[in-house]
C-alpha positions in Angstrom: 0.0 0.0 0.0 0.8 3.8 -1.3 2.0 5.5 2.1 0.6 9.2 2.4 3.7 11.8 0.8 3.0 14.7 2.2 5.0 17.6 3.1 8.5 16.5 4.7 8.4 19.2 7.3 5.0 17.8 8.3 5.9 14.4 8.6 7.3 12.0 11.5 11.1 11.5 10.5 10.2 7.9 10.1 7.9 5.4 11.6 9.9 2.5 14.0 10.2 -1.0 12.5 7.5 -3.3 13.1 9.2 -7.0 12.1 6.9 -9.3 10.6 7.0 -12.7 8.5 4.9 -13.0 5.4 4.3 -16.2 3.1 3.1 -16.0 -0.6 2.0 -18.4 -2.2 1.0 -19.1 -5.4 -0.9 -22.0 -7.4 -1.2 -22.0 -11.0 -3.9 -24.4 -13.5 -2.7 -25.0 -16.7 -4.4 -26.6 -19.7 -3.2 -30.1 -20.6 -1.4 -30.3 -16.9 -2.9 -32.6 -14.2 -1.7 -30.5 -11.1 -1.1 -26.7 -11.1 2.3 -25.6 -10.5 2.8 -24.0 -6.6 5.4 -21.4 -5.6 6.0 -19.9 -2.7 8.2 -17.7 -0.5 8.4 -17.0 3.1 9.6 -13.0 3.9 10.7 -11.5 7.2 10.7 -7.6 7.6 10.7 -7.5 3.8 13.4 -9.4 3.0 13.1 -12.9 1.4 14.7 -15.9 3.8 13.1 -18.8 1.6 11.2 -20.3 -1.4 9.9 -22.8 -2.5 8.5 -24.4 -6.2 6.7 -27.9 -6.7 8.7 -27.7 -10.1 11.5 -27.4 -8.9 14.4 -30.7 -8.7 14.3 -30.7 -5.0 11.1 -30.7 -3.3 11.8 -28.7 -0.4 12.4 -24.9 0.7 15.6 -23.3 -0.2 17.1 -20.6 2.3 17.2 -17.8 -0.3 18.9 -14.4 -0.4 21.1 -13.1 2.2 20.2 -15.8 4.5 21.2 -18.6 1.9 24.6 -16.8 1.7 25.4 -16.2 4.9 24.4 -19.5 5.3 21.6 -18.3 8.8 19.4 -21.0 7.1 20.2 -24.2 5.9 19.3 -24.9 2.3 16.6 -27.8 3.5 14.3 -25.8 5.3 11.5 -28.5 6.4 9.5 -26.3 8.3 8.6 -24.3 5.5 8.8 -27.5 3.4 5.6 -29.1 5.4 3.9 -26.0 5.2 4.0 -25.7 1.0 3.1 -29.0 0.9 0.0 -28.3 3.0 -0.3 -25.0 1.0 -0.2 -26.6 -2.0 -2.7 -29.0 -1.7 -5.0 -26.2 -0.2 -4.6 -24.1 -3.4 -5.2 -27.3 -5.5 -8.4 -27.5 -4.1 -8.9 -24.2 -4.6 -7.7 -23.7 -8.4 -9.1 -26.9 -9.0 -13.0 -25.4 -7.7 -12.7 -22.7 -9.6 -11.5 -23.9 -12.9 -13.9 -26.5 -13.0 -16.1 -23.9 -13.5 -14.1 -21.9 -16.1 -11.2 -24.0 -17.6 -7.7 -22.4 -18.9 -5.1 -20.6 -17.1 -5.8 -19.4 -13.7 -4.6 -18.2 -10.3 -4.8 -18.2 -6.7 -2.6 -16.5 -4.6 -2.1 -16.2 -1.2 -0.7 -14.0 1.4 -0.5 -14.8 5.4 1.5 -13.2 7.9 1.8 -11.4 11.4 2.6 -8.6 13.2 4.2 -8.1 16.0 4.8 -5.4 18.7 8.2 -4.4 20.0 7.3 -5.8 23.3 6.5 -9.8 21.5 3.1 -8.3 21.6 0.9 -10.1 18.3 -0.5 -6.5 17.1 -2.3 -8.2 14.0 -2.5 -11.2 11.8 -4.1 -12.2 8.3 -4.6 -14.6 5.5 -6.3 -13.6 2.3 -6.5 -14.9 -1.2 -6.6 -13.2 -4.6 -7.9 -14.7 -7.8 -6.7 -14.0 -11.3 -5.0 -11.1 -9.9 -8.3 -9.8 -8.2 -9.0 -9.8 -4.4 -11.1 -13.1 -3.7 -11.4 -14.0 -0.3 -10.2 -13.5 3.4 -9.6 -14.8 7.0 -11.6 -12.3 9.3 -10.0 -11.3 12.7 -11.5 -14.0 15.1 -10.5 -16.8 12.6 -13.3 -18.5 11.8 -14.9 -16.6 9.3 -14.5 -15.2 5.8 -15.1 -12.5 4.0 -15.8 -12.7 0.2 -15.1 -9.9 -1.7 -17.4 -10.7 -4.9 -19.8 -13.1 -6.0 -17.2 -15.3 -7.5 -15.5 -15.7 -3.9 -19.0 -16.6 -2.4 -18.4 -20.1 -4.2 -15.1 -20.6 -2.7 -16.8 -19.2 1.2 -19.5 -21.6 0.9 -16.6 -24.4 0.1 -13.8 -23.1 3.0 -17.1 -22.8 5.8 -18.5 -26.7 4.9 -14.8 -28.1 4.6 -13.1 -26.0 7.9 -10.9 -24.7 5.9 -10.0 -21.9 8.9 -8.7 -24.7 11.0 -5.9 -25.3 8.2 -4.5 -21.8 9.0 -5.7 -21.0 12.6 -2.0 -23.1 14.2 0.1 -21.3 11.9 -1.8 -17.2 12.4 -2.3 -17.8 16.3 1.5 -19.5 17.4 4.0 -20.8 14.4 4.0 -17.0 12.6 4.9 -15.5 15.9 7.5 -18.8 16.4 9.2 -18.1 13.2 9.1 -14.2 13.9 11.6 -14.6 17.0 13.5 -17.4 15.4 14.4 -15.4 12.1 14.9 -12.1 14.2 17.4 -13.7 16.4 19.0 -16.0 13.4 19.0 -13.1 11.6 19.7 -10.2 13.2 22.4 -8.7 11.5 20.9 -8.5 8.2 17.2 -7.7 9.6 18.5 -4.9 11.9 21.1 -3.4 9.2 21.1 -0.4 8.1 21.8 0.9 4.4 22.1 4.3 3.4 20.3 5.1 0.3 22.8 6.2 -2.9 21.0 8.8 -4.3 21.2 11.1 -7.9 18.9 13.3 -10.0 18.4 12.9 -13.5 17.2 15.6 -16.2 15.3 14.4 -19.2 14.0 17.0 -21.5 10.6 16.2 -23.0 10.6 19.7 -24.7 12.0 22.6 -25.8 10.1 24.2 -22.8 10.2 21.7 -20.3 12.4 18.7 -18.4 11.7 15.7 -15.5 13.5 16.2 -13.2 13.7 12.1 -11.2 14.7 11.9 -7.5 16.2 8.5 -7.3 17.4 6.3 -3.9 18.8 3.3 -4.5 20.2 0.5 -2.6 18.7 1.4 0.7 17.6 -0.4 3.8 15.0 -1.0 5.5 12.2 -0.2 2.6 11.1 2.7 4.4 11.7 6.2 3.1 10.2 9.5 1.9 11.1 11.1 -1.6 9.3 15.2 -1.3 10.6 17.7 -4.1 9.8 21.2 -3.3 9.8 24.3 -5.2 10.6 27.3 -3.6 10.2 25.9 -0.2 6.7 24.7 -1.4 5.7 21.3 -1.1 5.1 19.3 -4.3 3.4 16.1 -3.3 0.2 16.4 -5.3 2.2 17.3 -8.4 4.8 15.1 -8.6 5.3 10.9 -9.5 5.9 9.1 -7.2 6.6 5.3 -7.7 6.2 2.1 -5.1 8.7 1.4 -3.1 10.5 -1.2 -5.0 13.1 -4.8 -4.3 16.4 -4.4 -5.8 17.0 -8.0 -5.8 19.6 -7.7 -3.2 17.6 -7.4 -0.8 17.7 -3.7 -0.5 15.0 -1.4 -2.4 14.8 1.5 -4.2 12.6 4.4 -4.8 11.7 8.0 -7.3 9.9 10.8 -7.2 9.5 13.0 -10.6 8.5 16.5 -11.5 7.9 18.3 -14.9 10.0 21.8 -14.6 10.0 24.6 -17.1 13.0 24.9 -18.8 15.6 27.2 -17.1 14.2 26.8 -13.6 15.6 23.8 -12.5 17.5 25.2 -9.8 14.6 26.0 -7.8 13.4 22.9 -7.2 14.6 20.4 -4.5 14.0 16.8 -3.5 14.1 15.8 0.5 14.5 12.6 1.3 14.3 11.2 4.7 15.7 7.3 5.7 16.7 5.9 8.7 20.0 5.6 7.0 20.1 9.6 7.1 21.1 11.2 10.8 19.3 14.3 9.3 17.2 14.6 5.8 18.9 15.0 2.7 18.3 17.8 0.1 19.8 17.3 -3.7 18.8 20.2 -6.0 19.7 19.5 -10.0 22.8 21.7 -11.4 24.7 22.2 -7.3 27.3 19.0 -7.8 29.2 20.4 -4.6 28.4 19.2 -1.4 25.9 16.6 -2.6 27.7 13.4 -0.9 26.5 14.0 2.8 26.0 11.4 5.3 27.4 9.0 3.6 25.4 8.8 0.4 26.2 8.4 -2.9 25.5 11.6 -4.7 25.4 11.5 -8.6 24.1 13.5 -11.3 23.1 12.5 -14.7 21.6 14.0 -18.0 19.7 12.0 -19.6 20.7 11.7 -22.9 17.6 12.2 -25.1 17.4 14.0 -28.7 15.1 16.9 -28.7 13.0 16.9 -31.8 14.5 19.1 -34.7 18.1 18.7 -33.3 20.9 16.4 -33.5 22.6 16.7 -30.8 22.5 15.3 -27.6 22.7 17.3 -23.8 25.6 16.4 -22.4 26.6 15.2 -18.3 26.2 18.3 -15.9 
């Protein structure tokens, strides 16, 4: 979910970490093919610890990421191993209800997961389903009822209330998700409670001979969460700018932009903030000022980016 960008000044530096583990799961029906394909990876505070896929040589979960090279998990993770398995046969049933009804290619994916106080506290938990990419079905708070979300998903309730299917994911909500949570925080500690300072740079891409996009980019920074504001004048720009989902690098860091179309000429008066926990203090990068960028330990790197302007042949070069 989009978090609320408003003005920087406005805003609490940053929010405190909130650990959690997550599971996703996928199963996939396929014409021609008996059993759908099932996928699934486990996260913990947003970074990836293991996987698993039913197509896969070995049928069991694979520590994955950071974890898998610093070797915090072993490769055979049975835990999680029992818990696809069960998974997967679940979203069998489910895929196979539905596409008895409509054959071809279809969908169901899951997500389950906790939260948990910085005191051990449980401060929420949750399982829902999604169909074809559309929200389907989920667990309600006292874990025993659903909630469909369309008439499609009142199928699939009818089936999970006559078949218990609650009692398949009440263990794992109310005592393994918080189990795993203090296992995977103390196993992994030093990668969970890192921190990585975002590397940061502007790039300016004309679009015309009377205006440019200016893109705030952070990159390589963790944990995920972080605020991109550019400003003009001092004057916040939250409701006129792009701003993009926080996004996985694949190395278990993330990275993030925020862009603004400027007139041409007037680049210098707009800013971007950026707050991070990576940051003892916010950062400020305005487009054109190369001195004094790299502060706090961030990369600081500007770019023009190199795009033809109609009617001319050449190209803007670096700043």
């Amino acid at each position: 979910l989009r978090r609320p960008c408003g003005s920087v000044a406005s805003q609490p530096l940053l929010v405190p970490r909130i650990p959690l583990p997550e599971e996703f799961r996928t199963a996939i029906t396929q014409p021609g093919h008996p059993e759908p394909r099932f996928i699934a990876f486990g996260y913990v505070d947003d970074t990836q610890f293991v996987w698993y896929d039913s197509d896969a040589l070995a049928q069991f979960a694979r520590a994955s990421g950071q974890f898998h090279r610093e070797k915090i998990l072993t490769n055979h993770h049975p835990a999680f191993s029992r818990g696809a398995g069960l998974s997967e046969r679940g979203g069998i049933r489910s895929t196979r209800l539905i596409a008895d009804l409509v054959p071809g290619y279809h969908s169901i994916q899951s997500m389950r997961g906790c939260y948990m106080e910085r005191d051990g506290r449980f401060l929420s938990k949750y399982y829902r389903t999604a169909y074809d990419g559309m929200d389907h079905i989920s667990l309600n708070e006292d874990l025993h009822s659903w909630t469909a979300a369309n008439r499609v998903a009142l199928i699939t309730q009818d089936k999970y209330e006559t078949t218990g299917e609650a009692e398949h994911h009440r263990p794992y909500l109310e005592v393994t998700c918080m189990e795993w949570l203090r296992s995977h925080l103390e196993k992994g500690k030093e990668i969970l409670q890192r921190t990585d300072s975002p590397k940061t740079h502007i790039t300016h891409c004309p679009i015309s001979d009377h205006e440019a996009t200016l893109r705030c980019w952070a990159l390589g920074f963790y944990p995920k969460e972080i605020t991109l504001t550019w400003q003009l004048d001092g004057e916040d720009l939250s409701q006129d700018m792009e701003l993009v989902e926080t996004r996985p690098a694949g190395d278990g860091t993330f990275q993030k932009w925020a862009a603004v179309v400027v007139p041409s000429g007037e680049e210098e008066r707009y800013m971007c903030h950026m707050q991070h926990e990576g940051l003892r203090e916010p950062l400020t990068l305005r487009w054109g000022m190369i001195a004094g960028l790299v502060l706090l330990g961030a990369v600081v790197v500007v770019v023009m980016c190199r795009r033809k302007l109609p009617g001319k042949k050449g190209v803007r070069s670096v700043a």
